[in-house]
C-alpha positions as CSV (number, residue, x, y, z in Angstrom):
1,X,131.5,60.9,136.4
2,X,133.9,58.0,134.8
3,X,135.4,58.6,131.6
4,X,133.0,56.2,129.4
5,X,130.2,57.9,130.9
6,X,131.5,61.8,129.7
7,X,132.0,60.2,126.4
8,X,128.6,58.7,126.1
9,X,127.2,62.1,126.7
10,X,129.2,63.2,124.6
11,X,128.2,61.5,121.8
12,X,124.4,61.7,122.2
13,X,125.3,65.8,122.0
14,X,126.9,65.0,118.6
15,X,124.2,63.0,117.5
16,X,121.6,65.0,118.5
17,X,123.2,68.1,116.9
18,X,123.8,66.6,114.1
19,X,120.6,65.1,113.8
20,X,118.9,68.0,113.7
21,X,121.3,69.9,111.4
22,X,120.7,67.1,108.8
23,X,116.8,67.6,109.2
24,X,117.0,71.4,108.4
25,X,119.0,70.7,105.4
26,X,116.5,68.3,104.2
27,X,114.1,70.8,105.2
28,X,115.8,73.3,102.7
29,X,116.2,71.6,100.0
30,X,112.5,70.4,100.2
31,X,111.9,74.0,99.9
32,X,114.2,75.0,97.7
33,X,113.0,72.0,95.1
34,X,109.3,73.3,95.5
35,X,110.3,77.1,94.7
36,X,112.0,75.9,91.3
37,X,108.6,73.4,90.5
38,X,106.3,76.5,90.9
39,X,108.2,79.5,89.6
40,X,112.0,79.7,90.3
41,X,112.2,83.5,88.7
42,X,109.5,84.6,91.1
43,X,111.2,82.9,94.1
44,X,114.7,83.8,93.6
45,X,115.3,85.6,96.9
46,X,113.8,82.9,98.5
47,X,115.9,79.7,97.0
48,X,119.3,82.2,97.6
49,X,118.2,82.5,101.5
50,X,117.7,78.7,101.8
51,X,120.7,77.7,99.6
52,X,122.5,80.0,101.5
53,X,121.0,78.3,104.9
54,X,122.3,74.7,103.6
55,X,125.7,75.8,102.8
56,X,125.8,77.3,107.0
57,X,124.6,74.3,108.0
58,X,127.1,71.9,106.2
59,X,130.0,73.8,107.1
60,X,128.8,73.0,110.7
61,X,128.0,69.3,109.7
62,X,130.1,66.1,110.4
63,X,128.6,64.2,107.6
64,X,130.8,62.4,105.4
65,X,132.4,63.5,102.7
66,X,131.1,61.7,100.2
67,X,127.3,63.3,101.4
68,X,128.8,66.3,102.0
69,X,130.1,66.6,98.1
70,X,126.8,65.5,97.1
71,X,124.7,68.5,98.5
72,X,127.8,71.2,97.4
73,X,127.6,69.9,93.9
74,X,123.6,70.5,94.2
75,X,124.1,73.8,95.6
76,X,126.2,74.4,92.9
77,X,124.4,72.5,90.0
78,X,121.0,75.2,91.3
79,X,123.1,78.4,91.6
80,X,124.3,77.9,87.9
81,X,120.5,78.0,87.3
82,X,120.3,81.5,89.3
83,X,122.0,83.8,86.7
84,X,119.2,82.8,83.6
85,X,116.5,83.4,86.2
86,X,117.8,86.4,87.4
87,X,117.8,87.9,83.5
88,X,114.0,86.6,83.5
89,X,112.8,88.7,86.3
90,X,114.7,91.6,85.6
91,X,113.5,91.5,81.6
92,X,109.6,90.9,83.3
93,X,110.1,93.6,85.8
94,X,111.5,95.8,83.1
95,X,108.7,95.2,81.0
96,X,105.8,95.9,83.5
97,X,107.5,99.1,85.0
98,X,107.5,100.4,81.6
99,X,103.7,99.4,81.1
100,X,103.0,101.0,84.3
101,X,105.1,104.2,83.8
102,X,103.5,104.9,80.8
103,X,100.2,104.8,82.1
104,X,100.7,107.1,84.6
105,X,102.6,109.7,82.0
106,X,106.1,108.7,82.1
107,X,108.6,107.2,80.1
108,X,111.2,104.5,81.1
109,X,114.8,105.0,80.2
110,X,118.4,103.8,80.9
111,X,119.9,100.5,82.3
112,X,119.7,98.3,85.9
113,X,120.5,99.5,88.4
114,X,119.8,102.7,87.7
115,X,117.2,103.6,85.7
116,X,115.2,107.3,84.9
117,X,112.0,108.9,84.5
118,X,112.5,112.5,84.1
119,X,114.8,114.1,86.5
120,X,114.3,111.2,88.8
121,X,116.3,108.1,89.0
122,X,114.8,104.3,90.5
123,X,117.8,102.6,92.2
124,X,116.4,98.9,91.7
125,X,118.0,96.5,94.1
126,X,116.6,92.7,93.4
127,X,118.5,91.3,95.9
128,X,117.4,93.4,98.9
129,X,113.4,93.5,97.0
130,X,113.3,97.4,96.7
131,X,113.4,100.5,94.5
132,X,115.0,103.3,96.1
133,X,113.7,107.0,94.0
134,X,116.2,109.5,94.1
135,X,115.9,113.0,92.7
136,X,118.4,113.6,90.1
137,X,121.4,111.5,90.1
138,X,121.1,110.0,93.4
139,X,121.1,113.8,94.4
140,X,118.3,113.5,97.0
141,X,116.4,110.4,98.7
142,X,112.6,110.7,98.0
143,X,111.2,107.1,99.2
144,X,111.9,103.7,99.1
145,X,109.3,100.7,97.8
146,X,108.8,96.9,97.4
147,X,109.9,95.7,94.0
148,X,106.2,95.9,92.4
149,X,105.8,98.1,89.1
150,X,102.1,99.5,90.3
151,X,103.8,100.4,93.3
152,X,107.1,102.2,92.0
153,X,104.2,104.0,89.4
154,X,102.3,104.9,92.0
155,X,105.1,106.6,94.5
156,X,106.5,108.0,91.4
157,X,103.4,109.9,90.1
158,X,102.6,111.1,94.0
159,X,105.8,112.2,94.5
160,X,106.2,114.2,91.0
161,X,102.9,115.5,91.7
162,X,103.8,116.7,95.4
163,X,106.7,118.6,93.7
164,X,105.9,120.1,90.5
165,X,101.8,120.5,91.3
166,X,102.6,123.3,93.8
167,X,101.2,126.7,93.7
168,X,103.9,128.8,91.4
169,X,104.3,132.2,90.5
170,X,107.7,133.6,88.9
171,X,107.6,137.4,90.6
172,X,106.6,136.1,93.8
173,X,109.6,133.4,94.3
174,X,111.8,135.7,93.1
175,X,110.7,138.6,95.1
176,X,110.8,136.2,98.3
177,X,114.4,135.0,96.6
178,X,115.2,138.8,96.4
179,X,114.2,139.6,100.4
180,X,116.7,136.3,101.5
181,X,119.3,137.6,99.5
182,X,119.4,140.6,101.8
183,X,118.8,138.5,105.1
184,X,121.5,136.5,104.3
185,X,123.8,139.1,103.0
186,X,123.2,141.2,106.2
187,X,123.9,138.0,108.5
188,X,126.9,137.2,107.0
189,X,128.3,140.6,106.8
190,X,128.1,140.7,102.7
191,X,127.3,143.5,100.6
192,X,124.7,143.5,97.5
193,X,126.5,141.6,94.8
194,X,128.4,139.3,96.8
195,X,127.4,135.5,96.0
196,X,126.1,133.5,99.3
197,X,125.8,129.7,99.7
198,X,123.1,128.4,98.3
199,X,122.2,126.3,101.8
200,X,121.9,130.1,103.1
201,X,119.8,131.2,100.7
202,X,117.4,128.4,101.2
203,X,117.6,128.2,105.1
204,X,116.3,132.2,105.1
205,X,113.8,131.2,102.2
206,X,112.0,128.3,104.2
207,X,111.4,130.7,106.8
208,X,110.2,133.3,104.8
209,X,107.5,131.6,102.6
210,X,105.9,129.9,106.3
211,X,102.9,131.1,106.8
212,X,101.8,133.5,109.7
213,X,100.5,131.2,112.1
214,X,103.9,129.3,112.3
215,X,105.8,132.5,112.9
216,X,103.0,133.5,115.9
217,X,103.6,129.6,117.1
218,X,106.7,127.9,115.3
219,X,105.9,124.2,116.0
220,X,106.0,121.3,114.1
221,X,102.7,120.8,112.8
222,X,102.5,124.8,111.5
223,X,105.7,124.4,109.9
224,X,104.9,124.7,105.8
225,X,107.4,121.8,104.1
226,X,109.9,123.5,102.0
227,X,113.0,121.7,101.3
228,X,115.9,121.3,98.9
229,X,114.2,119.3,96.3
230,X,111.1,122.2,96.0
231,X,114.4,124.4,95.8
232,X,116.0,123.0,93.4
233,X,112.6,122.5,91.5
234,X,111.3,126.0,91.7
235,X,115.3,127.3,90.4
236,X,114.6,125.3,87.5
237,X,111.4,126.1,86.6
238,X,112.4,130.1,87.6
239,X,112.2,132.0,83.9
240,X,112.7,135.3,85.0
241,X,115.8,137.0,86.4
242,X,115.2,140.4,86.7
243,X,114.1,142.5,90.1
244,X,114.0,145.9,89.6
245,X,117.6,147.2,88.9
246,X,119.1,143.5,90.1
247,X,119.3,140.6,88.4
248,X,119.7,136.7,90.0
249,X,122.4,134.5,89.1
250,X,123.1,130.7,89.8
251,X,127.0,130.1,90.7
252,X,128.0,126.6,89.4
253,X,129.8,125.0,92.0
254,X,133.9,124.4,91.6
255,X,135.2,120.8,93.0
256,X,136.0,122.4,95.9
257,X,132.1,123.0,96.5
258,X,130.7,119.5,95.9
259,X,132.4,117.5,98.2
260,X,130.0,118.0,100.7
261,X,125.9,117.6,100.4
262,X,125.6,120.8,102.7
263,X,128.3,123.0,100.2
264,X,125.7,122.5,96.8
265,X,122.6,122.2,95.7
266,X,121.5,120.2,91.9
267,X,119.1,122.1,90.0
268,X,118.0,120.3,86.9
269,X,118.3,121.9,83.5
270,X,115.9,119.7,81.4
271,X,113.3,117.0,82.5
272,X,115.6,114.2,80.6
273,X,117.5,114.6,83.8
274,X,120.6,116.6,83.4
275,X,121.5,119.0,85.5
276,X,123.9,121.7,87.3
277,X,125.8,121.6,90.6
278,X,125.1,125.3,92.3
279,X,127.5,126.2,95.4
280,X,126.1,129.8,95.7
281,X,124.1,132.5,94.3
282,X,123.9,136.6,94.0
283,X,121.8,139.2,93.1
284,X,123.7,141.9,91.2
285,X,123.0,145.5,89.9
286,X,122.6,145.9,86.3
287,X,121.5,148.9,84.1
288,X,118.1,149.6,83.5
């Protein structure tokens, strides 16, 4: 092929290329200008993923400079718009979360991104479109949802409900508490007294308060759910302490103790969300 002929080709590629380049940034701002006429605040993540698709596409561009200014300084003339926007929604999502909340019996409180309803805490992440729940602090992962107050409300109220709506009795947890104790004392080659990691405790615990059917046929589907967050619940909601000539005690966990998930367990001490970091627990004698 003669020289001319490769540059020819060449420059039809180029053309072509950036032809079509030129077409989707059209085709993004056309978009981007039709979000902001409607409702910018309600299109935010939308105009950010297009404006972010024009600035891709003019870094790969051969346009001139002088075109090339003119769509950065329109980039940049809409992404000083972003910030007042952004307030907007978050004041209007703030608002109806609250509404919705406190029609399902709970109360709003604290500051983006991290805001509280009891002992539970609502990650909100507008960029990504999602509230992440947590219980506690970011303690445990309970779900994650669109960024829609009737949802959040929703999940919330199930998920409280799941938790704190379960069959309770204070003699009977701690008389199942009590015979763990034991197991794991006698696994770990502990006497009566000793403290025992709280993830021991818990591990004998869920195996003890399955029903029978799952210890005739331990599968999946018999298994009964019992987890660290009913833990933690039922601790917290425990009143009494006393079992026969023992009595139950929470150790608060040292530094040493809560640098790994596995070492503690957070147990709430008041439904405005504080709470303790235990590491282990003990049953020890005491006088009648």
């Amino acid at each position: 092929m003669s020289e001319p002929m490769k540059t020819e080709i060449n420059l039809i590629k180029l053309l072509s290329k950036e032809r079509t380049n030129l077409q989707k940034i059209l085709k993004s701002i056309r978009i981007v200008e039709k979000l902001i006429k409607n409702e910018p605040s309600s299109n935010l993540l939308k105009i950010k993923r297009e404006l972010s698709k024009v600035e891709k596409l003019l870094g790969q561009s051969k346009l001139d400079h002088f075109l090339k200014k003119s769509i950065k300084r329109y980039i940049e003339t809409i992404r000083s718009k972003i910030p007042e926007w952004e307030e907007n929604v978050k004041r209007a999502f703030g608002q109806k979360l609250g509404n919705a909340l406190k029609q399902a019996g709970f109360e709003l409180r604290g500051h983006y991104p991290l805001l509280k309803v009891l002992f539970y805490t609502l990650e909100v992440n507008f960029d990504d479109n999602n509230v992440t729940i947590w219980y506690g602090s970011q303690q445990e992962r309970l779900d994650k949802c669109k960024l829609d107050p009737e949802e959040v409300a929703k999940k919330l109220k199930d998920i409280h409900n799941k938790i704190t709506q379960r069959r309770f009795d204070d003699k009977t947890f701690l008389s199942n508490l009590f015979d763990a104790y034991k197991v794991a004392i006698y696994r770990h080659g502990k006497n009566m007294g000793d403290q025992v990691r709280i993830a021991d405790i818990l591990s004998e615990y869920a195996f003890l308060v399955q029903d029978k059917k799952f210890k005739v046929n331990p599968t999946k589907r018999n298994y009964k759910e019992y987890g660290r967050v009913f833990f933690s619940y039922d601790l917290y909601r425990l009143k009494e302490r006393k079992i026969g000539n023992y009595e139950m005690s929470l150790v608060i966990a040292t530094r040493a103790y809560t640098r790994r998930k596995s070492d503690f367990l957070w147990v709430p001490s008041n439904e405005k969300g504080d709470g303790t970091y235990i590491s282990h627990l003990k049953f020890r004698e005491v006088s009648s």
